[in-house]
TORKOL-4160 file (C-alpha; in steps of 0.2 Angstrom, whole numbers, padded with zeros to 4 digits, m for minus):
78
<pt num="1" X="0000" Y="0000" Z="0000"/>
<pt num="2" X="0007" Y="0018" Z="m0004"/>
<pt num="3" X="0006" Y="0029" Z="0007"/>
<pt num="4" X="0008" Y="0051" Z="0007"/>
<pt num="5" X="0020" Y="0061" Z="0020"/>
<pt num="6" X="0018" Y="0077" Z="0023"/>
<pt num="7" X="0035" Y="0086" Z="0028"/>
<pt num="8" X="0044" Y="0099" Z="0034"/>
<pt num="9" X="0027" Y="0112" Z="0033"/>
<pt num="10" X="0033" Y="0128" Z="0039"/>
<pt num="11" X="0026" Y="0148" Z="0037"/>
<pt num="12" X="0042" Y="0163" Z="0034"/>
<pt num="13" X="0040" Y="0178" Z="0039"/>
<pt num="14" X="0033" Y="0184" Z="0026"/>
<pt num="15" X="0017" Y="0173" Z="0028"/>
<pt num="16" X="0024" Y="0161" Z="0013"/>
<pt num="17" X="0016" Y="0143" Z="0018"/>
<pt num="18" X="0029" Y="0129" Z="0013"/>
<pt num="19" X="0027" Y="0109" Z="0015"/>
<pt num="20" X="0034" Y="0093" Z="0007"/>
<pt num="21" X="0021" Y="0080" Z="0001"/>
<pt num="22" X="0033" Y="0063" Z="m0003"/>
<pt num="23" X="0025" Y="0049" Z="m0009"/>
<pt num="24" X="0033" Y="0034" Z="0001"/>
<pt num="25" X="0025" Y="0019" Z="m0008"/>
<pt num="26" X="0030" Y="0011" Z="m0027"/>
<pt num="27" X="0016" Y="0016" Z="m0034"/>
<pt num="28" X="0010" Y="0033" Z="m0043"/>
<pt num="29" X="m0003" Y="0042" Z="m0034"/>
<pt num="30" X="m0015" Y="0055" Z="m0036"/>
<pt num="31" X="m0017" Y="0067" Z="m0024"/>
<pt num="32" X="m0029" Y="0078" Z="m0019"/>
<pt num="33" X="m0026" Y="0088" Z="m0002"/>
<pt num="34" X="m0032" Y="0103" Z="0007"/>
<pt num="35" X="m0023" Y="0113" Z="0024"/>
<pt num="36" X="m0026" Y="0128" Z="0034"/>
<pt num="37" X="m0016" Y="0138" Z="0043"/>
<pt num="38" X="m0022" Y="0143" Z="0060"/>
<pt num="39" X="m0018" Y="0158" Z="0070"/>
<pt num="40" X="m0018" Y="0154" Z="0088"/>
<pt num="41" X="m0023" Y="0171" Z="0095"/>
<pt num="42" X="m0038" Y="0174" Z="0082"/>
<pt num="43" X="m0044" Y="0155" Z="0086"/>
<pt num="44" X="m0047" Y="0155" Z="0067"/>
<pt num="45" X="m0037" Y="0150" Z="0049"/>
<pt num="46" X="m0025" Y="0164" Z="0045"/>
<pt num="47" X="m0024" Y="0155" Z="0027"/>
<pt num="48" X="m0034" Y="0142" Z="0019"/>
<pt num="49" X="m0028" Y="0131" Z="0003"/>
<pt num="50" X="m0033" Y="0115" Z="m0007"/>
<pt num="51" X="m0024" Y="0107" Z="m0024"/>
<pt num="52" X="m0020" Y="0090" Z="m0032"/>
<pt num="53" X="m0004" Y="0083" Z="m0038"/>
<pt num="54" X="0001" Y="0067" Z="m0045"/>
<pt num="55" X="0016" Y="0058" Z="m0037"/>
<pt num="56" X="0026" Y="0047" Z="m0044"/>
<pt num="57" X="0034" Y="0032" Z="m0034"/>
<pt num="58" X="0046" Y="0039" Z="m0021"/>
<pt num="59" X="0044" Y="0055" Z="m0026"/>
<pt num="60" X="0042" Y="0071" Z="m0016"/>
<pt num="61" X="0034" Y="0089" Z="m0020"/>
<pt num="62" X="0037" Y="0104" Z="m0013"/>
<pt num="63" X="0024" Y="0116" Z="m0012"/>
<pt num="64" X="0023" Y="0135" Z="m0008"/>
<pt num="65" X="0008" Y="0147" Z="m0003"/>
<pt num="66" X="0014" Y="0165" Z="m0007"/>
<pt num="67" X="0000" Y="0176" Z="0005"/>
<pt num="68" X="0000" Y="0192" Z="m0006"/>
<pt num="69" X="m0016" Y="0196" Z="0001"/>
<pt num="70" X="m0026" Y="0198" Z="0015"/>
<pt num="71" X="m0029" Y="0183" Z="0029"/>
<pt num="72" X="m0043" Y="0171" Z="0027"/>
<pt num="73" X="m0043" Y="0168" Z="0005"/>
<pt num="74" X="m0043" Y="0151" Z="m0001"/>
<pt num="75" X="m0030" Y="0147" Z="m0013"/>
<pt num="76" X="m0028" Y="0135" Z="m0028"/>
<pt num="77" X="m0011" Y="0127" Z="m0026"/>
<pt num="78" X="m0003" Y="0118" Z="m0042"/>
């Protein structure tokens, strides 16, 4: 069975979102995946996201969220 790791998820200081999804199993695998990013003090998500991406064995993606914008949009990641 394949499965999907989700590594090294961090946010800069610029509010850049970054994490690693590394598919552990031999097989290809479609991924379809969606995060938030919660602000502890507001007790609500800073920044939302969903995207898909296909992996192929053993391989990993890194992916970024560039904020741009004001807290609280959902964002379409590649």
């Amino acid at each position: 069975m394949s499965t999907v790791a989700v590594r090294d998820a961090y946010c800069d200081l610029d509010n850049n979102f970054t994490f690693t999804l590394e598919n552990t199993g031999g097989n290809p695998r479609s991924i379809e995946y969606v995060w938030t990013l919660n602000d502890p003090m507001a007790r609500m998500p800073l920044y939302r996201g969903e995207g898909s991406v296909v992996l192929q064995p053993h391989e990993s993606r890194t992916l970024t969220f560039k904020s741009g914008g004001p807290p609280g949009p959902l964002a379409k990641m590649p």
